[in-house]
Every structure is written in structure tokens, then in C-alpha cells.
Backbone atoms as SQL, in Angstrom:
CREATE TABLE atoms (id INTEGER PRIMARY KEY, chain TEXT, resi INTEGER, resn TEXT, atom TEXT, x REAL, y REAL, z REAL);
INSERT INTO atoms VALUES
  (1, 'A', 1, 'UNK', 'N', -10.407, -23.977, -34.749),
  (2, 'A', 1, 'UNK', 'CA', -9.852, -23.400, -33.546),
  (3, 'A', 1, 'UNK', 'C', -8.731, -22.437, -33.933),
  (4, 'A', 2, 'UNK', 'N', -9.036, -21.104, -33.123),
  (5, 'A', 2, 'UNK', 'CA', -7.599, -20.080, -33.649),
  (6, 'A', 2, 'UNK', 'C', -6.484, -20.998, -32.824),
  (7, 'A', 3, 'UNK', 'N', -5.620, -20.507, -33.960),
  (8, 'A', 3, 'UNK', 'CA', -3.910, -20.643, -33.580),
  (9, 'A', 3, 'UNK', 'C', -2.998, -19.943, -34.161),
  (10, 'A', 4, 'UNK', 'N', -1.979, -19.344, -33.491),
  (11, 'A', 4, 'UNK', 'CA', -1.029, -18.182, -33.695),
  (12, 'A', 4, 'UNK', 'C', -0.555, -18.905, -34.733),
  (13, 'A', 5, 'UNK', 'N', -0.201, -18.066, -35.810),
  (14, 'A', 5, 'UNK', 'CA', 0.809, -18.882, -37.072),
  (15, 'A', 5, 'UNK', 'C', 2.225, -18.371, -36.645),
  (16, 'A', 6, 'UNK', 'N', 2.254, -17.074, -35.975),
  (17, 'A', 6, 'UNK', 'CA', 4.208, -17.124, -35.640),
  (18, 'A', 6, 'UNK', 'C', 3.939, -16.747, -33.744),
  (19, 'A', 7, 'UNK', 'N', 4.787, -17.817, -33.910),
  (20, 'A', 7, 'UNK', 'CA', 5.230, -17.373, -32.137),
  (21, 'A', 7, 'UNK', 'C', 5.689, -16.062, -31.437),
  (22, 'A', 8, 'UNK', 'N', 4.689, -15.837, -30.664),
  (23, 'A', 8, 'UNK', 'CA', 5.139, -14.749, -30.022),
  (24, 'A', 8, 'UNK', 'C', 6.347, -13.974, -29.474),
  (25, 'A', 9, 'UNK', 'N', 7.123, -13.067, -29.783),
  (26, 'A', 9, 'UNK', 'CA', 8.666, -12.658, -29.506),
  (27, 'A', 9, 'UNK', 'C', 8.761, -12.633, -28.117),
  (28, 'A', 10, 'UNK', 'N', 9.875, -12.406, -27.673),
  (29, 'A', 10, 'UNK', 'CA', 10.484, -12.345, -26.100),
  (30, 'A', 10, 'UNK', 'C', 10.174, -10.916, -25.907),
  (31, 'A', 11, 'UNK', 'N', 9.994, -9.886, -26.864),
  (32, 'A', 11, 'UNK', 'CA', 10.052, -9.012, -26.483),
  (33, 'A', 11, 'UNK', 'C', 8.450, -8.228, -26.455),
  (34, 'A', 12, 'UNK', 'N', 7.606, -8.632, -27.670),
  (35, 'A', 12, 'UNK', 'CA', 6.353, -8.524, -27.576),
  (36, 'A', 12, 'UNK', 'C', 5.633, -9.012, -26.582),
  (37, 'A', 13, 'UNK', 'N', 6.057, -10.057, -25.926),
  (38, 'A', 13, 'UNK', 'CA', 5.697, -10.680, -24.744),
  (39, 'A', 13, 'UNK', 'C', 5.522, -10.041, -23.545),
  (40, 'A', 14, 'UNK', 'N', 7.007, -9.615, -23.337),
  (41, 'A', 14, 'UNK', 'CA', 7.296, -8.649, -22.215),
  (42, 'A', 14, 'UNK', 'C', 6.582, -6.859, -22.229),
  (43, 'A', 15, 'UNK', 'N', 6.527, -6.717, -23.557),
  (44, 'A', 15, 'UNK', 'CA', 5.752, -5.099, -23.665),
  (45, 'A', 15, 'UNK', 'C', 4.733, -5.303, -23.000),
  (46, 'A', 16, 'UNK', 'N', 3.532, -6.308, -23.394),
  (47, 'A', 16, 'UNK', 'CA', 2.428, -6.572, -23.320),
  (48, 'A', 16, 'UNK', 'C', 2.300, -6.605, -21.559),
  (49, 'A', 17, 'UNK', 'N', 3.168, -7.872, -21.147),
  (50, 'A', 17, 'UNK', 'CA', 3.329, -7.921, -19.322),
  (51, 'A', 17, 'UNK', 'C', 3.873, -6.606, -18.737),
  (52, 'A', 18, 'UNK', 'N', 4.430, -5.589, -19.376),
  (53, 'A', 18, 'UNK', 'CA', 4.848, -4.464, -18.819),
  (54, 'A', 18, 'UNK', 'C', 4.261, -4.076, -17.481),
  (55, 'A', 19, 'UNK', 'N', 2.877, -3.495, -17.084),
  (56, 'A', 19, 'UNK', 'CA', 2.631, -2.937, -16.511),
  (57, 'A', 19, 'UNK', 'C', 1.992, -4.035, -15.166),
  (58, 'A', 20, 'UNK', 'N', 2.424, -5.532, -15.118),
  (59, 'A', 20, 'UNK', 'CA', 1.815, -6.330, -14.226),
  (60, 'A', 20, 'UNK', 'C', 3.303, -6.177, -13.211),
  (61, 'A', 21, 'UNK', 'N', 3.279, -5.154, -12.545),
  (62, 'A', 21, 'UNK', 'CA', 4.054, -5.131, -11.108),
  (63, 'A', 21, 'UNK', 'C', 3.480, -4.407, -9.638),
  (64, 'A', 22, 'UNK', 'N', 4.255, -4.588, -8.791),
  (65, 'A', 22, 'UNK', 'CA', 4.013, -3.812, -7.347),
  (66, 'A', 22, 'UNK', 'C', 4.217, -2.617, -8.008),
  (67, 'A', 23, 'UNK', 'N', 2.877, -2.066, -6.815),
  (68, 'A', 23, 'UNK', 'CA', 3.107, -0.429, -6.309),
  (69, 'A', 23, 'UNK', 'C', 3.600, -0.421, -5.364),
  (70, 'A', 24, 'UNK', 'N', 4.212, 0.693, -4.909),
  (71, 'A', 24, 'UNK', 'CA', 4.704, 0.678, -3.320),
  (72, 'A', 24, 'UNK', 'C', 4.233, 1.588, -2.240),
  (73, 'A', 25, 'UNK', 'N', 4.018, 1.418, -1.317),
  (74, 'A', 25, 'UNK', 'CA', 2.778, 1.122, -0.059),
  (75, 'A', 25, 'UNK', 'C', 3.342, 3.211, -0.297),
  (76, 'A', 26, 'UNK', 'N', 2.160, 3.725, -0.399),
  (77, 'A', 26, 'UNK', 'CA', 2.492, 5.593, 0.479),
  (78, 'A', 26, 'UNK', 'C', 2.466, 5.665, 1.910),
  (79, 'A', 27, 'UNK', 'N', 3.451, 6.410, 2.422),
  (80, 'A', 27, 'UNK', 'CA', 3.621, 6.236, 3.791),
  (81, 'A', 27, 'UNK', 'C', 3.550, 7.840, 4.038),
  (82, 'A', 28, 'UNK', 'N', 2.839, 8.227, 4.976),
  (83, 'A', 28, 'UNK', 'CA', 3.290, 9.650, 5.542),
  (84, 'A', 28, 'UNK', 'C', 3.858, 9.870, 7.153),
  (85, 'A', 29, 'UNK', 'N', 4.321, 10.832, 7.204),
  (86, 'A', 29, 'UNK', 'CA', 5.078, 11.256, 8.540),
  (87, 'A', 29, 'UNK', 'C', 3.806, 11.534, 9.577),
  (88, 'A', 30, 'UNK', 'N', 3.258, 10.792, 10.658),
  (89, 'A', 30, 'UNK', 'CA', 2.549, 10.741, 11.738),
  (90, 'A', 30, 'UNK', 'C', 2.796, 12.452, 12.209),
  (91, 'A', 31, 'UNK', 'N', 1.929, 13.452, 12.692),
  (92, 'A', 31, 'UNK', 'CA', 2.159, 14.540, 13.097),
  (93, 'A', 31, 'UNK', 'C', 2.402, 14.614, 14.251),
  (94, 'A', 32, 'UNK', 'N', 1.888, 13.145, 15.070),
  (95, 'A', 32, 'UNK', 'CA', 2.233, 13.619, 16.480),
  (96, 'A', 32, 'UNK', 'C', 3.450, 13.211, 16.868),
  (97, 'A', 33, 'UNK', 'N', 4.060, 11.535, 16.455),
  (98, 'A', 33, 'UNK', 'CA', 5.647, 11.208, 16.993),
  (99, 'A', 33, 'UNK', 'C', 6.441, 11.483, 15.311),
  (100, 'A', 34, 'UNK', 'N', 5.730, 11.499, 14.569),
  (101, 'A', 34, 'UNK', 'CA', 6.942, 11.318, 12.933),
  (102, 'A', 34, 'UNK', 'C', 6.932, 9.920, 12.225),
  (103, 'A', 35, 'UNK', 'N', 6.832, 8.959, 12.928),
  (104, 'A', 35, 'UNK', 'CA', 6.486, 7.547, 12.572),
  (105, 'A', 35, 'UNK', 'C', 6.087, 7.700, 11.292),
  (106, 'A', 36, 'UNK', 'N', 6.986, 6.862, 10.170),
  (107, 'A', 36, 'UNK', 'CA', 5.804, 6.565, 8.774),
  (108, 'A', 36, 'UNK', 'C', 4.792, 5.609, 8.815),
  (109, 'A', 37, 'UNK', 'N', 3.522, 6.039, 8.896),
  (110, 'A', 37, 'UNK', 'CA', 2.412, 5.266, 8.463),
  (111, 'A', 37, 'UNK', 'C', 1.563, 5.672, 7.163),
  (112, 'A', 38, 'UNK', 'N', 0.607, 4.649, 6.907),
  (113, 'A', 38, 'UNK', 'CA', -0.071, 4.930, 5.912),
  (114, 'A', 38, 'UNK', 'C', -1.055, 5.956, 6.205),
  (115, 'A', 39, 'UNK', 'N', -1.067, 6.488, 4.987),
  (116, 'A', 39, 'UNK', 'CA', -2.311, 7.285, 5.086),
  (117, 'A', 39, 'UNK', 'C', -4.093, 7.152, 5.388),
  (118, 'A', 40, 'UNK', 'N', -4.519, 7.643, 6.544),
  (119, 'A', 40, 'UNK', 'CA', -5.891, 7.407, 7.136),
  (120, 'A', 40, 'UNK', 'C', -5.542, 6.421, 7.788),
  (121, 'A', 41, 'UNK', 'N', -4.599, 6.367, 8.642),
  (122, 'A', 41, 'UNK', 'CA', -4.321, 4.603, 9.375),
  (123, 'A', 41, 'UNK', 'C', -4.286, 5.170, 10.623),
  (124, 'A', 42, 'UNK', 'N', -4.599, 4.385, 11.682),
  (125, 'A', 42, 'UNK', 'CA', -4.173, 4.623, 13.449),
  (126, 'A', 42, 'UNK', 'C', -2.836, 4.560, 12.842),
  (127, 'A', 43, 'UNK', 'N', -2.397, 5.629, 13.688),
  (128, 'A', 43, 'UNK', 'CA', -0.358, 5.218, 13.860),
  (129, 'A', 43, 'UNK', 'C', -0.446, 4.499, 15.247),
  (130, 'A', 44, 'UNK', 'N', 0.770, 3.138, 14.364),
  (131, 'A', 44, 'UNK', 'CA', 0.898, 2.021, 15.583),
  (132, 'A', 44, 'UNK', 'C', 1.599, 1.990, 16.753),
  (133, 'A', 45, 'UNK', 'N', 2.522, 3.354, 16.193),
  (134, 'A', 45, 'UNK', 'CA', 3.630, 3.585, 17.477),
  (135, 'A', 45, 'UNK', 'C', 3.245, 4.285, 18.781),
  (136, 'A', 46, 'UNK', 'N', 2.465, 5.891, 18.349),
  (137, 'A', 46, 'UNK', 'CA', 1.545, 6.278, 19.660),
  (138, 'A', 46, 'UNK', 'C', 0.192, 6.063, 19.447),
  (139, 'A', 47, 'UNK', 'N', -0.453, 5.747, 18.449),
  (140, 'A', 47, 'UNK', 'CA', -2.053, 5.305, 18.692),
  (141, 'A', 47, 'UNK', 'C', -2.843, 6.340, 18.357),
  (142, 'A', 48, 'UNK', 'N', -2.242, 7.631, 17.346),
  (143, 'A', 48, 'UNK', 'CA', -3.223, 8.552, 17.338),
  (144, 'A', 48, 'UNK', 'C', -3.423, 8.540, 16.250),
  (145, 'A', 49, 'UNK', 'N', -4.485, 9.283, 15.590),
  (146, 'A', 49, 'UNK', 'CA', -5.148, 9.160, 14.471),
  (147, 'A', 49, 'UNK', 'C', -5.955, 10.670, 14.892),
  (148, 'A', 50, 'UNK', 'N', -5.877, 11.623, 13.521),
  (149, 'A', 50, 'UNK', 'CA', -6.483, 12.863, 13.665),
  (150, 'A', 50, 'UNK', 'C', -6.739, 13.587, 14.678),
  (151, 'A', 51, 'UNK', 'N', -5.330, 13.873, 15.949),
  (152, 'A', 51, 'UNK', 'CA', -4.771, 14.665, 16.631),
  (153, 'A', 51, 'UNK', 'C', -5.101, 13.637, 17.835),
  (154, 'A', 52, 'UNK', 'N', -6.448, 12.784, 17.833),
  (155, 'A', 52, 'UNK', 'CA', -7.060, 12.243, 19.161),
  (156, 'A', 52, 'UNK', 'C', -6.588, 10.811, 19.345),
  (157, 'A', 53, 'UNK', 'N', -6.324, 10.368, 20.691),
  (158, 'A', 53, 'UNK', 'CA', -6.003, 9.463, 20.821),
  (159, 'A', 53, 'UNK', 'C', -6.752, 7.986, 20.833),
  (160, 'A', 54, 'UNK', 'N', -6.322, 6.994, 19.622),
  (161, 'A', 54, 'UNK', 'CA', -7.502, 6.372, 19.625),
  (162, 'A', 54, 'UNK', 'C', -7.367, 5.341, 20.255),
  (163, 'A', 55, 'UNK', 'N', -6.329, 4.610, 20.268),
  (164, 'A', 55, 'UNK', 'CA', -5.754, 3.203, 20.689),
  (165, 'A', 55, 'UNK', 'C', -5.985, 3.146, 22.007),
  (166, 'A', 56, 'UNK', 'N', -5.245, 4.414, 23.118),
  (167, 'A', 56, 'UNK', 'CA', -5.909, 4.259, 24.658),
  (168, 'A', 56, 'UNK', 'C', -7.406, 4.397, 24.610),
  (169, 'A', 57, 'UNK', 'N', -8.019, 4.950, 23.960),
  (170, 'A', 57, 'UNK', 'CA', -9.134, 5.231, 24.107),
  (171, 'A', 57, 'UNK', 'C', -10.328, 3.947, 24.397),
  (172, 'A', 58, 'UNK', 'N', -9.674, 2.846, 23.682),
  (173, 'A', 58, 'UNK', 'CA', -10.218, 1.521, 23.302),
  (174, 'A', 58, 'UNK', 'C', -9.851, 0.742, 24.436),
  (175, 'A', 59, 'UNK', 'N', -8.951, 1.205, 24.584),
  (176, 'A', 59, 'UNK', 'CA', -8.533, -0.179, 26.405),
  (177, 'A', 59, 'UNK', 'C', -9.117, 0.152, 27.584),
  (178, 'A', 60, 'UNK', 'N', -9.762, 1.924, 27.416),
  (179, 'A', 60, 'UNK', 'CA', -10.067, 2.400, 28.462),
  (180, 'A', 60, 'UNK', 'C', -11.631, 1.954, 28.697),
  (181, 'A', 61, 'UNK', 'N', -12.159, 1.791, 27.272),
  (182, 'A', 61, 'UNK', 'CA', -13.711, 1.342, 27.374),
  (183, 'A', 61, 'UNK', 'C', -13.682, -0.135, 27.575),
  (184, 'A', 62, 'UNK', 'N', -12.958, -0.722, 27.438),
  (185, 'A', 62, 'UNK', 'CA', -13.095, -2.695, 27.630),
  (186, 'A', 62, 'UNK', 'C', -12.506, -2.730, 29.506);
């Protein structure tokens, strides 16, 4: 069975884990109120999404 003959450093350790963190969420400025939302998302504040309104649009058909 393999086994390390020298223990791994604190610091070789950490190089290696380097790149296991958060990204952070991209947000853009909504064109119709400014609101940051994500990109390709309904904006939650007025409900529009690619100039048209989608959110009323949905209460109006139920």
C-alpha cells in the first residue's frame, strides 16, 4: 500500500487547495428601474426581462 514517506507541508497543502473558493454572483444594472440583477434573470423589482413585461404578464393569464 502507498504511503507518503514525508508529511505534507502547511504550505504545499495550501498551494494545492488554492483555487477551491467562491466566485461572486455577476450582477448587472436592470435597464428599465437600475436594480442589480443577474444576468438573463426576470428583474424581481419591476418584472421585466428584455424590455417586456414578464411577471404581470403571468398573473394576467392565471
Amino acid at each position: 500500500m502507498a504511503v507518503p514517506q514525508r508529511r505534507t507541508s502547511k504550505t504545499a497543502k495550501r498551494l494545492r487547495r488554492g483555487h477551491y473558493k467562491l466566485e461572486s454572483v455577476a450582477l448587472v444594472a436592470c435597464p428599465h428601474c437600475g436594480a442589480l440583477v443577474r444576468p438573463h434573470h426576470v428583474c424581481k423589482e419591476c418584472g421585466y426581462y428584455k424590455g417586456k413585461d414578464i411577471l404581470h404578464l403571468k398573473k394576467e393569464e392565471e
